[in-house]
C-alpha positions in Angstrom: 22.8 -3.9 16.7 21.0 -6.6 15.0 17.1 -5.5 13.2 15.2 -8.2 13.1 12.6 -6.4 12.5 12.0 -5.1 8.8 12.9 -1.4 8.2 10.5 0.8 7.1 11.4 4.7 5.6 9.3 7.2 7.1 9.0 10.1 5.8 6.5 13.3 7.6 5.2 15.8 5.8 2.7 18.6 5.8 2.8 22.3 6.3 5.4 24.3 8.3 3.1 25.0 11.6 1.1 21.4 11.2 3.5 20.4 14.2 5.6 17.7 12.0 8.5 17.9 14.5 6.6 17.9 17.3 5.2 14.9 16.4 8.1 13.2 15.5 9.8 14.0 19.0 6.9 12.4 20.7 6.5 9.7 18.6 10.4 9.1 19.4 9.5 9.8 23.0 6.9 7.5 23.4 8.3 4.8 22.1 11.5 4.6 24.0 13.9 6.3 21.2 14.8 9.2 23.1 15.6 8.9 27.2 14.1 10.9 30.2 17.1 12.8 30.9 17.5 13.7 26.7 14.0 14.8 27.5 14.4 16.6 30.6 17.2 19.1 29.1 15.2 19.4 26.4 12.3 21.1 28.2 14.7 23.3 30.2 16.0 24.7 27.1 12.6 25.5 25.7 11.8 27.0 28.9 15.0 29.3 28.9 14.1 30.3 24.8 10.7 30.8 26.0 9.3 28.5 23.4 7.8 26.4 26.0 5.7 24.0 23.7 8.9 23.3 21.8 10.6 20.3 23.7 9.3 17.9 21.4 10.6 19.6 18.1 13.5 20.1 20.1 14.8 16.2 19.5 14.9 16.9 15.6 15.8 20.1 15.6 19.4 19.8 16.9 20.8 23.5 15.6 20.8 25.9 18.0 19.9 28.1 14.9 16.9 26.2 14.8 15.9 26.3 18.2 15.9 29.6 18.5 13.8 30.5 15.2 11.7 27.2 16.2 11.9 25.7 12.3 13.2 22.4 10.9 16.2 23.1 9.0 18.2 20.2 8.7 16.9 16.5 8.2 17.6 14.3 10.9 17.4 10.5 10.8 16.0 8.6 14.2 15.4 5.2 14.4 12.2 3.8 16.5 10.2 0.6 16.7 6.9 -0.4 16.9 6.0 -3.7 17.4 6.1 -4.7 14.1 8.7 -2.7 12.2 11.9 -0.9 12.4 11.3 2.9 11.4 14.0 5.7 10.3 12.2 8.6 10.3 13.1 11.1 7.7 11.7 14.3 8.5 10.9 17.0 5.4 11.6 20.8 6.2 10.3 23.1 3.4 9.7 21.3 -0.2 12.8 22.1 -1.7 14.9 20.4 0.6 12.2 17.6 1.4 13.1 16.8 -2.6 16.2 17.1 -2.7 16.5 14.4 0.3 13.9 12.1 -1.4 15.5 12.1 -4.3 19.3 12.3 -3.4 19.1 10.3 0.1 19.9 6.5 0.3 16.2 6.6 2.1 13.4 6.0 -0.5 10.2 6.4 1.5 7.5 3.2 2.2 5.6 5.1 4.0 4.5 9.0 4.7 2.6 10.7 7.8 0.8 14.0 6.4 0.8 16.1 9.2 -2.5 18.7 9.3 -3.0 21.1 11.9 -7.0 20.8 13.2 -6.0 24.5 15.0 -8.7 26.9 14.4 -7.4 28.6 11.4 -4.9 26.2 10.0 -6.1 23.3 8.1 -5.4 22.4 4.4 -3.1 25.6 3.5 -0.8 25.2 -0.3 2.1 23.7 1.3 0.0 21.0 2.3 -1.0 20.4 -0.9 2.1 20.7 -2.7 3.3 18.4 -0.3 0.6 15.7 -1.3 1.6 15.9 -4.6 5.1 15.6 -4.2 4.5 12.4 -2.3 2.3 11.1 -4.9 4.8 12.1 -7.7 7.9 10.8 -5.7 6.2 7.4 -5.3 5.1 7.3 -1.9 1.9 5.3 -2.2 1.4 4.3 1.2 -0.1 7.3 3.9 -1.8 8.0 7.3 -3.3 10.8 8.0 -2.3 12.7 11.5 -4.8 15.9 12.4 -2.8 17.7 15.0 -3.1 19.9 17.5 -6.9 18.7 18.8 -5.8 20.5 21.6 -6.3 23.2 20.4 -9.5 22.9 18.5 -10.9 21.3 22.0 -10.7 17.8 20.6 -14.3 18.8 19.3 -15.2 16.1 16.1 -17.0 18.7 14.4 -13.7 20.2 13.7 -11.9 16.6 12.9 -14.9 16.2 10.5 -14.3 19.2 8.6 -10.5 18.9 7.8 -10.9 15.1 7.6 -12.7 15.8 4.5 -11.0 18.7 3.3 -8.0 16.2 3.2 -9.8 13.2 1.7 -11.1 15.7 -1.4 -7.1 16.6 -1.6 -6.2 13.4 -1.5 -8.2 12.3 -3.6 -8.0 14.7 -6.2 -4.0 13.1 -6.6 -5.1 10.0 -7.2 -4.8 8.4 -3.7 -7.2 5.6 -2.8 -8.8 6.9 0.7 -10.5 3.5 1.7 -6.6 2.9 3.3 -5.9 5.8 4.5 -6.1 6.2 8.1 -7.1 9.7 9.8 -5.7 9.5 13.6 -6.8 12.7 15.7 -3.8 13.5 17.9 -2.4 15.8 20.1 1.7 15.7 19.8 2.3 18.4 22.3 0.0 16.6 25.2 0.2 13.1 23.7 -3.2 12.5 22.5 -3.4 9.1 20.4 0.3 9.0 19.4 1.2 5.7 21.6 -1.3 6.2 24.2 -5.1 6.3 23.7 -6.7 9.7 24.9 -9.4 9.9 26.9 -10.5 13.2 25.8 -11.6 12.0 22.2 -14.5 9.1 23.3 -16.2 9.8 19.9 -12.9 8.6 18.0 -12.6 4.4 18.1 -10.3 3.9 15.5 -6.3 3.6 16.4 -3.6 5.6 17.6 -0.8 6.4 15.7 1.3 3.5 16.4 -1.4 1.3 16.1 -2.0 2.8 12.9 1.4 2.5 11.9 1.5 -1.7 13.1 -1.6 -2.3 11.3 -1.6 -0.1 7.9 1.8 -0.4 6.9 2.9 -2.7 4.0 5.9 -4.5 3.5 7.9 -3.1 0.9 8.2 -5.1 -2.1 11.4 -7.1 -1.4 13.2 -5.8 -4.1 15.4 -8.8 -4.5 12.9 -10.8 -7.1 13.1 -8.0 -9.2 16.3 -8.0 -11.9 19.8 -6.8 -10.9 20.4 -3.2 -10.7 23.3 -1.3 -9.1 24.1 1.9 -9.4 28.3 2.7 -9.9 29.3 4.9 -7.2 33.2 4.6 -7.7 35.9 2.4 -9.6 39.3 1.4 -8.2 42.5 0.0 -9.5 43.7 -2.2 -6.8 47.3 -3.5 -7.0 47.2 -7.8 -7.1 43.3 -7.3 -7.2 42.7 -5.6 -10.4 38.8 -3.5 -11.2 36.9 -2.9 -8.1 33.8 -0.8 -9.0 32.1 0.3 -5.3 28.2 1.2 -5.1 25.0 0.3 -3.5 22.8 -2.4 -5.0 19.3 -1.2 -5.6 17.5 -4.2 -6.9 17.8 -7.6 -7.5 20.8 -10.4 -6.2 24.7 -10.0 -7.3 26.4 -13.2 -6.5 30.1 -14.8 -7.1 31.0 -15.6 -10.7 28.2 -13.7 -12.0 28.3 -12.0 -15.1 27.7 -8.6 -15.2 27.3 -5.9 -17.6 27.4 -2.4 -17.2 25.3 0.6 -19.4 25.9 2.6 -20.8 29.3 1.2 -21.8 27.9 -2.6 -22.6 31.1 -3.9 -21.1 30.9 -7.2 -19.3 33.1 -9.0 -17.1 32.7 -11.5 -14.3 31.9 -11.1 -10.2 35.2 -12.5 -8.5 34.9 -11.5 -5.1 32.0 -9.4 -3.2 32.9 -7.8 -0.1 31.4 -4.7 2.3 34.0 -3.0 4.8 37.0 -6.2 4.5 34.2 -8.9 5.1 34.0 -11.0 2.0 30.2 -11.9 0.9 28.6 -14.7 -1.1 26.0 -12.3 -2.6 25.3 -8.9 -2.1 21.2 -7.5 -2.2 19.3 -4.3 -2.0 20.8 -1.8 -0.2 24.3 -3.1 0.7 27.3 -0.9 0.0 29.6 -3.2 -1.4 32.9 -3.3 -3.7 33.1 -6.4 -5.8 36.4 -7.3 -7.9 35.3 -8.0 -11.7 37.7 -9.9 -14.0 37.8 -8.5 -17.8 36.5 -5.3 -17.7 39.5 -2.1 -17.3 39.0 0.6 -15.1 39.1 2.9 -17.8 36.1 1.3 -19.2 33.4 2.3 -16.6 32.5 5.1 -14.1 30.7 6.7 -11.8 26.7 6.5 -12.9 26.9 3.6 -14.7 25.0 0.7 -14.0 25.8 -2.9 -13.8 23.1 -5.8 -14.5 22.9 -8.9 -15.5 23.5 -9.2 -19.2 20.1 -11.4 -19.6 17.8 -8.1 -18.7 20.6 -5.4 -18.6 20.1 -1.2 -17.3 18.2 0.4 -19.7 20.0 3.0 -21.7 17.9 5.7 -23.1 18.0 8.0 -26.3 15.3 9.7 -24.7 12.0 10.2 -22.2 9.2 11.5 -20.8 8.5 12.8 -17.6 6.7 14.1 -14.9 8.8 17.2 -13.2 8.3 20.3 -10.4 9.5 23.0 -11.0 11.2 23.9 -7.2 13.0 27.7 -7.9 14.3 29.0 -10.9 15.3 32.6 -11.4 13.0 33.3 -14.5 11.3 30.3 -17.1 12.1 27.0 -18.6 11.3 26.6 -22.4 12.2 24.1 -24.9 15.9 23.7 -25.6 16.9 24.3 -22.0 19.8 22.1 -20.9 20.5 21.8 -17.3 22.1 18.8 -15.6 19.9 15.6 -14.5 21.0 14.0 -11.2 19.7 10.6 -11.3 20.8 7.6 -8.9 24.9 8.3 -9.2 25.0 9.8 -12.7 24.3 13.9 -13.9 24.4 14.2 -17.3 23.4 17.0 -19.0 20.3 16.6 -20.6 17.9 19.0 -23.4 14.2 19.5 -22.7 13.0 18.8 -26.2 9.4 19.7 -25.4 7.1 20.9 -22.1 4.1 18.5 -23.4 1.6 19.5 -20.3 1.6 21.8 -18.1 0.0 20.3 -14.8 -2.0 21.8 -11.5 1.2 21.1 -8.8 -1.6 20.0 -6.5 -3.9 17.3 -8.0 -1.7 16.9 -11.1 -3.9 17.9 -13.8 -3.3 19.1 -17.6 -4.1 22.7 -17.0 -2.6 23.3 -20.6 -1.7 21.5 -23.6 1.9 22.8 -25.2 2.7 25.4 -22.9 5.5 28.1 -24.0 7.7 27.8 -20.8 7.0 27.1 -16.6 7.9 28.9 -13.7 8.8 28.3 -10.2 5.4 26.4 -8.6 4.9 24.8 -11.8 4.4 21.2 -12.6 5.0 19.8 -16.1 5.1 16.5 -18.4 8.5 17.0 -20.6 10.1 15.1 -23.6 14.1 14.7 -22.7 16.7 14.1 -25.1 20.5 13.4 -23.0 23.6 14.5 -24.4 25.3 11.2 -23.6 24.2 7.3 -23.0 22.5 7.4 -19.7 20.9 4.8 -17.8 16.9 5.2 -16.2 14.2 3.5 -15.8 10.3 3.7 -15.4 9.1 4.8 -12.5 6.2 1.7 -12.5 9.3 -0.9 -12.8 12.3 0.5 -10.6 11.5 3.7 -9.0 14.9 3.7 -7.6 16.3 4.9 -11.0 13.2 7.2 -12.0 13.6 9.9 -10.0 15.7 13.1 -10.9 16.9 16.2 -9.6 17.3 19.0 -12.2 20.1 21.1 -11.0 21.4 24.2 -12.4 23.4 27.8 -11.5 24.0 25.8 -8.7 20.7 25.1 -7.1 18.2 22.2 -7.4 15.6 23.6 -10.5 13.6 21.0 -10.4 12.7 17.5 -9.4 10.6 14.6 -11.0 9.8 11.0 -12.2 10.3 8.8 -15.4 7.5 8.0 -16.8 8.2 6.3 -20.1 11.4 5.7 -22.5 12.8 5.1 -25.5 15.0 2.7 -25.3 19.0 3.6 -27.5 19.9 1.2 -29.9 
């Protein structure tokens, strides 16, 4: 299959009930993703479960674990198109595993759909707000607004209104700018202003939701100005072919005969061949897969998490940095001196907390306290980080592919965050 459209990462949040998967089913419905008959036994499962509004959620939800507790579980990757772009759809269950994904998938989001139920009694609740925040920490600057279920609130405006600018003072409280965020008033279950326009909403003008999505959504950056960066996933010794180091390029352009160097080692050799699944290639750009056979550089001398760059602006190594975490679950407190393991792009190194320098309001990102002794589970903090070994990170403001982190521990992800600033080892 050949995109010729550009791909866009979409990812939907917003609280448990909002109706996220609903949504998502229709929107994959509506747009030709999903066929009648995929459709048809959908709604006669639902029927049989007696979860009769559930055919839509069905689509995402393929467990039948799932279906039967009628929750997202696992994350499930559709493509559909619009007119203008080609979407993968990456749909967030609870927040630890919506992390986890962001940070740990090969999907980095363009683009996210808060989901808000308009249902009488639903609204703005916490996870709606956590949510927002973890979007806004885990660089997802682009939004659109859904208000579900007007349905159910008799697609009366009074009630859009309200929650419209509940959200926007939410929103705006993380530091979103609102003049480009659309608000679309849908109805996912009956198909209100998801591809088609309702006709039970005459008081709303503005677009549907695929509309919204054709005419709101940026471009990515095309990551192939900025310089080199390519994350080491795996090195080979191949007999009559020598070093082969595999991984996935995140920024910039290697070509043939570059030269190459990769942190934290400082080793440099030269690009001899490129090549993704037997097919040799000239160059290799953001986000292809590829193995590339490098002359003067021993398999012994890099490994999996290092980075290779051109020697010109090479990966930066730090000595240490700051940065922005969440705490996601952690049995009792964090305090200076902790040392879990950072996961960050292919490298988990263990790495000291030297300081918690602010402890932060988890939904509008706030100092709530200067200096604080330790954080909990639902806490957000800035934090001074010292790694036990050379790594390799970046800002978040310069390549947000290498910023973010997972904090993982007693086997479970802690925490997750950003890089915000760092010092660079000499």
């Amino acid at each position: 299959m050949v995109i010729s459209k550009p791909h866009i990462n979409l990812l939907t949040a917003g609280h448990v009930d909002a109706g996220k998967s609903t949504l998502v089913g229709r929107l994959l419905y509506d747009t030709g993703a999903i066929r009648e008959e995929e459709m048809r036994k959908l709604k006669e499962l639902a029927t049989e479960l007696k979860k009769e509004t559930f055919e839509f959620a069905f689509v995402m939800d393929k467990a039948k674990e799932e279906r039967e507790r009628g929750v997202t579980i696992d994350i499930m990757h559709r493509p559909f198109e619009t007119q203008k772009w080609y979407f993968t759809i990456i749909d967030a269950p609870g927040h630890r595993d919506f992390v986890k994904n962001m940070i740990t998938g090969a999907s980095q989001a363009d683009v996210g759909i808060l989901v808000v139920s308009a249902k009488p009694g639903e609204g703005v609740q916490d996870q709606t707000k956590e949510h927002v925040w973890l979007m806004k920490v885990l660089g997802i600057s682009q939004l659109i607004v859904t208000l579900n279920k007007m349905d159910a609130a008799n697609y009366d405006q009074k009630r859009f209104d309200e929650i419209k600018n509940d959200v926007t003072n939410l929103l705006k409280g993380v530091g979103y700018k609102i003049e480009e965020v659309p608000f679309v008033p849908v109805s996912a279950y009956v198909g209100d202003n998801v591809a088609k326009k309702s006709d039970k909403m005459s008081w709303y003008n503005g677009p549907t939701l695929i509309e919204a999505l054709d005419q709101h959504v940026k471009e990515p950056a095309k990551l192939t100005d900025k310089p080199l960066r390519m994350p080491i996933q795996d090195v080979y010794s191949i007999t009559g072919v020598g070093t082969v180091p595999v991984g996935k390029v995140a920024t910039g352009v290697m070509k043939l005969n570059d030269k190459i160097v990769f942190e934290p080692s400082g080793v440099v050799g030269e690009v001899k061949s490129i090549e993704i699944h037997h097919q040799q290639l000239p160059e290799a750009k953001p986000g292809d897969n590829v193995g590339f056979n490098v002359r003067g550089v021993d398999k012994s001398q890099i490994k999996k998490g290092d980075v290779a760059g051109h020697p010109n602006n090479p990966p930066t190594v730090v000595k240490e940095f700051t940065a922005q975490i969440v705490v996601l679950q952690h049995p009792t407190v964090i305090t200076a001196g902790y040392t879990p393991v950072f996961h960050a792009h292919t490298a988990a190194i263990a790495c000291t907390i030297e300081e918690i320098t602010a402890k932060l309001d988890p939904k509008t990102g706030q100092v709530v306290q200067e200096k604080p002794d330790f954080i909990k589970t639902g806490d957000a903090a800035r934090i001074k980080v010292k790694p036990l070994k050379p790594m390799v990170l970046e800002k978040q403001s310069e390549f947000p592919h290498l910023a973010r982190f997972a904090i993982r521990d007693m086997g479970m992800t802690v925490a997750a965050g950003v890089v915000l600033d760092v010092v660079k080892a000499k």
